[in-house]
N, C-alpha and C positions, 0 to 999 in steps of 0.2 A: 577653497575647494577647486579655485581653478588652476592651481598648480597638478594636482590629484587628479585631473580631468574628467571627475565624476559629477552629475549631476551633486546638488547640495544637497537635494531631501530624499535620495538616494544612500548620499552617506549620511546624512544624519539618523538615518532608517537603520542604516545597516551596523551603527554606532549603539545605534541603542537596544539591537538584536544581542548583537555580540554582550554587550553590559548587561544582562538579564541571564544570556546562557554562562554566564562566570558568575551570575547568581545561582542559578538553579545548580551549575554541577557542585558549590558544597552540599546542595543537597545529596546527591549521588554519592558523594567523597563520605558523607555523615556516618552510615546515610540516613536523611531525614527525607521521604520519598513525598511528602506533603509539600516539603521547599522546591520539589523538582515540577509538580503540577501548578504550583502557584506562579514558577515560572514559565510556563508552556504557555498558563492561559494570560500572563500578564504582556507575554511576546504578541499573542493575537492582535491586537487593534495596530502595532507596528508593521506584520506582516500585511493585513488588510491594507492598511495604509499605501504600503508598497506595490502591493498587486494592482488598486484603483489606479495608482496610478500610471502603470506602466501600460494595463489595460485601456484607461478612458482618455488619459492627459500624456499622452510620450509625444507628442506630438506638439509638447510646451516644456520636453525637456532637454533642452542642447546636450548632444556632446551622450547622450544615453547610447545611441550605434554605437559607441567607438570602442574599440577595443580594451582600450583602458577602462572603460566601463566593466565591461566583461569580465577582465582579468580581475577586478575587483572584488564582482559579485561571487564569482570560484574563486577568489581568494581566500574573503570573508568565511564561504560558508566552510572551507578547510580548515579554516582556524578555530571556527565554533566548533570543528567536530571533533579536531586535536586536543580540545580543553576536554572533550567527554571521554573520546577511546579505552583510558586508561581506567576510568574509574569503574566499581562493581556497577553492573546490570541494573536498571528499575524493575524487570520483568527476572522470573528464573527460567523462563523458555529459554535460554541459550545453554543452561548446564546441561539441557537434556541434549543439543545440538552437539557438544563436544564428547557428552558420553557415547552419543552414536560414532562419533568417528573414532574414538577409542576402542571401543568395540570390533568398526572393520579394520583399524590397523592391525587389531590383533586376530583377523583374519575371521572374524565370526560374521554372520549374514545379521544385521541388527534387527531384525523383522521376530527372529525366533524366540528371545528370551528376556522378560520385567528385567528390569537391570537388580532386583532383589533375587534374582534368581541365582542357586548355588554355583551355576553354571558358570560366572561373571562374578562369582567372589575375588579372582585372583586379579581383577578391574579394577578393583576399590580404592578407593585414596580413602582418610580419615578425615581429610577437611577443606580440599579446594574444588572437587566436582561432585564428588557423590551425594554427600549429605545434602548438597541444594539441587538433586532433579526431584521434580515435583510429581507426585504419582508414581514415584519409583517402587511402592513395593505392590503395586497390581495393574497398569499400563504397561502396556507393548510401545514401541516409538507409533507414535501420529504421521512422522512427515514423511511424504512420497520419494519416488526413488531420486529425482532431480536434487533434491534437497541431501541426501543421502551422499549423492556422488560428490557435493559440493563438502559435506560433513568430512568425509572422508579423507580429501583431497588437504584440510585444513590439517585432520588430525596427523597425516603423515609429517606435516612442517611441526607443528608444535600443541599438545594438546591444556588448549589455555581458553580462558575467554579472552582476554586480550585477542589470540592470534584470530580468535572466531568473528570477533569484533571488526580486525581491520580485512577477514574476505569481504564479510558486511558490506563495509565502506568500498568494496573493492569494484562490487555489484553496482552499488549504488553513486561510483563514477561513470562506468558503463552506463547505467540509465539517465544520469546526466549527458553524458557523451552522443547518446540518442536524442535526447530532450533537444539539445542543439542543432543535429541535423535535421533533424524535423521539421521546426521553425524557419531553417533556413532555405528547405526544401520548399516550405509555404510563403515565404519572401516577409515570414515575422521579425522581428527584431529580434534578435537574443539575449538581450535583456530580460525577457521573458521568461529565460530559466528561474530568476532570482525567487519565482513563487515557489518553485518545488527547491530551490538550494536551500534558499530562507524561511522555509516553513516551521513552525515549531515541530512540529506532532512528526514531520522526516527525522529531522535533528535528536529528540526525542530516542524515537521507538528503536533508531539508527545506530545512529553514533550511542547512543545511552545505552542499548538494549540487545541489540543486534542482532531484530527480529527478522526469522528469514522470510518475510515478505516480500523484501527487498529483493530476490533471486525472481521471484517469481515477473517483479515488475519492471525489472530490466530485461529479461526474455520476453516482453510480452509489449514494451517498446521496442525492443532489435525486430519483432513479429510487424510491429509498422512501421517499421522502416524499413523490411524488406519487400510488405507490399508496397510501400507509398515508391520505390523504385522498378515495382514489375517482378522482384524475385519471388512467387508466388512458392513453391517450393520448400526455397529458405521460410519466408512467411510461416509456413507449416510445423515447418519443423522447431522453429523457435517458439512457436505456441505451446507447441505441445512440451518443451522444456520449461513452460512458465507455469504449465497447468499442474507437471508433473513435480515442481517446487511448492506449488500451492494452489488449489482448484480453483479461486474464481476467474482468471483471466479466460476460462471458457465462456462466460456469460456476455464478455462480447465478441465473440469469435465471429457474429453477424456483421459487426461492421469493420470487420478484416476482411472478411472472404469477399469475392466476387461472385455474382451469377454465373453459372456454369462451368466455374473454373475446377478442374477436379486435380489440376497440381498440390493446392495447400493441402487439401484433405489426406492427398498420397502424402507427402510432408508429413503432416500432425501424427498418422497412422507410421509412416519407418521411425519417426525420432521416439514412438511413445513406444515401441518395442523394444530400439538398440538402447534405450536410456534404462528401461528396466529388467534389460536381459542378464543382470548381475544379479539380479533379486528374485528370480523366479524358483529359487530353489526351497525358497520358504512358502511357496504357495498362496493359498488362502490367506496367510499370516500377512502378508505382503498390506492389505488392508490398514493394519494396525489397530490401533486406537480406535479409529473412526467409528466406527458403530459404536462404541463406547461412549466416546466422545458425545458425540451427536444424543445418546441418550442422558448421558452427566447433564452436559449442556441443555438440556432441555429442548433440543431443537426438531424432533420426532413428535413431541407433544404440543408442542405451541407456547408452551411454558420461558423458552430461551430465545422466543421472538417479539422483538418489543411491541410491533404494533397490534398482535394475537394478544398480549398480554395488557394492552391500554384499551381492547376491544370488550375484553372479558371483565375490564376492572369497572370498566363503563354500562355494565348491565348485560351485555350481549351472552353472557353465560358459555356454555357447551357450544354452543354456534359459532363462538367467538374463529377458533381454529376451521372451519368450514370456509366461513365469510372471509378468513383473512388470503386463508391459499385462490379464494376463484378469483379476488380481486389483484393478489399478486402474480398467478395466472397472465390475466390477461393485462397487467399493466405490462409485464415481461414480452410478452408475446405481442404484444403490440408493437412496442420499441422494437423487439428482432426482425418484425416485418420493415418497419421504416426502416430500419439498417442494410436491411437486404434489397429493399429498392428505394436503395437513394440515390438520387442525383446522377451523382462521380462515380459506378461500382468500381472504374480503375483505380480506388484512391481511397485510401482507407474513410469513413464517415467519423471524425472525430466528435462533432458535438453530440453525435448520435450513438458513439462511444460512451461520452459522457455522462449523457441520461439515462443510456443502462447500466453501466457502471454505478450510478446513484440509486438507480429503484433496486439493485441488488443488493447493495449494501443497506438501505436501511430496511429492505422488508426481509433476507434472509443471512445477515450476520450474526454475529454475535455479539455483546453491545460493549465488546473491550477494542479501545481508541487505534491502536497499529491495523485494525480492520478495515480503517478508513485510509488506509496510508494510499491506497492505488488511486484514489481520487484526484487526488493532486497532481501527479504531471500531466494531466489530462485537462487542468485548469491552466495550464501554460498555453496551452491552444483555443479554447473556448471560452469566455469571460463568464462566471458563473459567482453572483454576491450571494443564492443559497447556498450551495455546494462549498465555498470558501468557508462560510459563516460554517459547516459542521462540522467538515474537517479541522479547522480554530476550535470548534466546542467539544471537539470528542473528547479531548483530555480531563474534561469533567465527570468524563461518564467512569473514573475512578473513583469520584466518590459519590458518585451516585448509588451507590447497590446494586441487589439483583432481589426481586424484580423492584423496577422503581415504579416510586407514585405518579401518578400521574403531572403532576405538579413537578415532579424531579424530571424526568424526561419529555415537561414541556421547555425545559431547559436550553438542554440542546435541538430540540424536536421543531418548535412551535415557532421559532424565528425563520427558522429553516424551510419552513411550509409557506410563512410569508412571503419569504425573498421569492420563492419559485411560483407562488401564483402570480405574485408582481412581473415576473421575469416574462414567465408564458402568457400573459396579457399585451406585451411586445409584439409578439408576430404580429400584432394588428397594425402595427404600425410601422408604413413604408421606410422610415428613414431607420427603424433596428433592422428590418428586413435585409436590411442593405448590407448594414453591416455585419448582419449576421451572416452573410455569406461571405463576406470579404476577409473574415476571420476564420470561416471553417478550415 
């Protein structure tokens, strides 16, 4: 390994990364979609592995700064993604992504008509995109205009999942490309990418699936990167193209902004009009899905929220959905205020990023694994062994069902509550204090 100028249990790590994702993709290649989760979760303790110690021990790994390090870990994770690119989808969210841009090539506003509509007959293929969009014969598209412009933009080059596949990857170099200056803007190693390159559940939902999450969480990295160097403005505006790919990168908009700053907001406010000023001619349609959605999903009832649903399973009945919103309420509300007055307001509050980003994810997602995707470059910055440990276990929550027992979603759930009352027992103690700010 010293020829390779890589630490050894770095490449050993990243050896036995890559030997698991050339397992899973025959699953993909099969497809046998069981081979593809059994390898997500068998990569887990390897990634853990990788994170603890880049996290707790770099500082016992020679030769980790060096470039050649670097170039290995973007090597590596290129390589693991070049083995999936090609292969069919785990999810069928990306058919519906190529049909929308089919759609506006062919010059129609994708907001106005189910793709079952007579309207969009002359659309049709007979076997590589139609038949697998899912809700095709009573759903309108879901995804906002950001996402759209991107659909579009793909569709005019080639309308494929392939092609849809590599803007994917294209995004999610960009938010590498962020992840990096980031770190180095904060004086971290960059090594430290290796958590969000070599993650299963990226790799995965990414290169496997080519869910567009990924638009949303590189706009919403380029958003702290442009406040972390003062372009408040830019900040804005790049939010608002992460929100308008996919809504929750607003939930931590608190630990982007600054006190009294009223650039970003003008920001957020021209990008979220010039970005869907193609799209206003459908109106109310513009919407989509989402009220749909949202009731499909169970997410209006409490029905499609896990912990509403472990609430009610647990005796709390009818109350269940009451007690779950005042206490997600105020855990949210909480976190926004720390966000808003913390510390550094010139400077984005990363860990406080991270902890809103966590209590929205698990108290108002949806309990399918790409939901957790935005958690993870946010673990490149802040050390978190709960927040690791769910983003690692979401890919179980495939076969977990809906709604799961209790027992099922103490799975993922229950480890995860451990790690962070362990974690938050810390502040009491001067020497994580320490380090807790040396890493913010």
């Amino acid at each position: 390994m010293k020829r390779l100028g890589v630490p050894w249990p770095m490449a050993a790590l990243g050896a036995a990364l890559l030997a698991l994702t050339l397992y899973g993709a025959t699953g993909l290649y099969a497809p046998e979609h069981g081979t593809v989760i059994r390898a997500a979760l068998l990569q887990a303790p390897f990634l853990a592995a990788a994170a603890i110690l880049l996290w707790f021990f770099r500082d016992r790994l020679p030769g980790l700064q060096s470039k050649r390090t670097l170039v290995f870990i973007l090597g590596l994770a290129a390589i693991m993604r070049a083995v999936l690119v090609f292969a069919p989808p785990h999810s069928t969210d990306i058919y519906r992504y190529v049909w929308d841009g089919r759609v506006q090539a062919g010059g129609i506003n994708p907001y106005r008509y189910i793709p079952a509509d007579p309207a969009l007959a002359h659309l049709r293929d007979a076997d590589a995109i139609y038949p697998h969009i899912n809700r095709r014969d009573y759903a309108p598209t879901i995804y906002p205009p950001m996402a759209q412009l991107v659909f579009a933009a793909a569709g005019q080059i080639r309308q494929s999942v392939t092609m849809m596949k590599l803007v994917m990857l294209g995004f999610e170099a960009l938010a590498i490309w962020a992840i990096i200056l980031l770190l180095r803007s904060r004086g971290l190693p960059l090594a430290l990418v290796a958590v969000y390159a070599w993650h299963p559940l990226a790799l995965w939902e990414i290169a496997g699936s080519g869910h567009v999450d990924i638009i949303a969480v590189a706009f919403l990295l380029l958003a702290m990167l442009a406040a972390e160097r003062g372009s408040r403005f830019a900040a804005g505006a790049a939010l608002a193209a992460g929100v308008l790919a996919k809504y929750f990168p607003l939930a931590i908009a608190p630990a982007i902004w600054r006190r009294g700053d009223w650039k970003m907001p003008a920001g957020f406010v021209a990008a979220m009009l010039v970005l869907s000023l193609p799209y206003l001619g459908a109106g109310g349609k513009m919407l989509g899905f989402l009220g749909g959605y949202a009731g499909e999903a169970g997410l209006a009832t409490g029905e499609g929220l896990l912990l509403a649903v472990i609430l009610k399973q647990a005796g709390f009945g009818d109350g269940s959905l009451p007690l779950f919103l005042i206490f997600g309420a105020a855990l949210l509300g909480g976190l926004a205020l720390l966000a808003v007055f913390r510390k550094d307001p010139d400077r984005p509050g990363l860990p406080v990023a991270l902890a809103l980003a966590t209590a929205f994810t698990a108290l108002l997602s949806p309990p399918h694994a790409w939901y957790f995707l935005w958690l993870i470059p946010l673990l490149c910055f802040t050390p978190s062994l709960a927040v690791l440990y769910l983003t690692l276990s979401a890919s179980a929550l495939y076969w977990l069902g809906w709604p799961p027992s209790i027992a099922g979603a103490a799975v993922v759930y229950a480890p995860f509550l451990i790690l962070l009352v362990m974690e938050n027992l810390k502040i009491f103690s001067p020497k994580e204090a320490r380090r807790g700010r040396a890493i913010a």
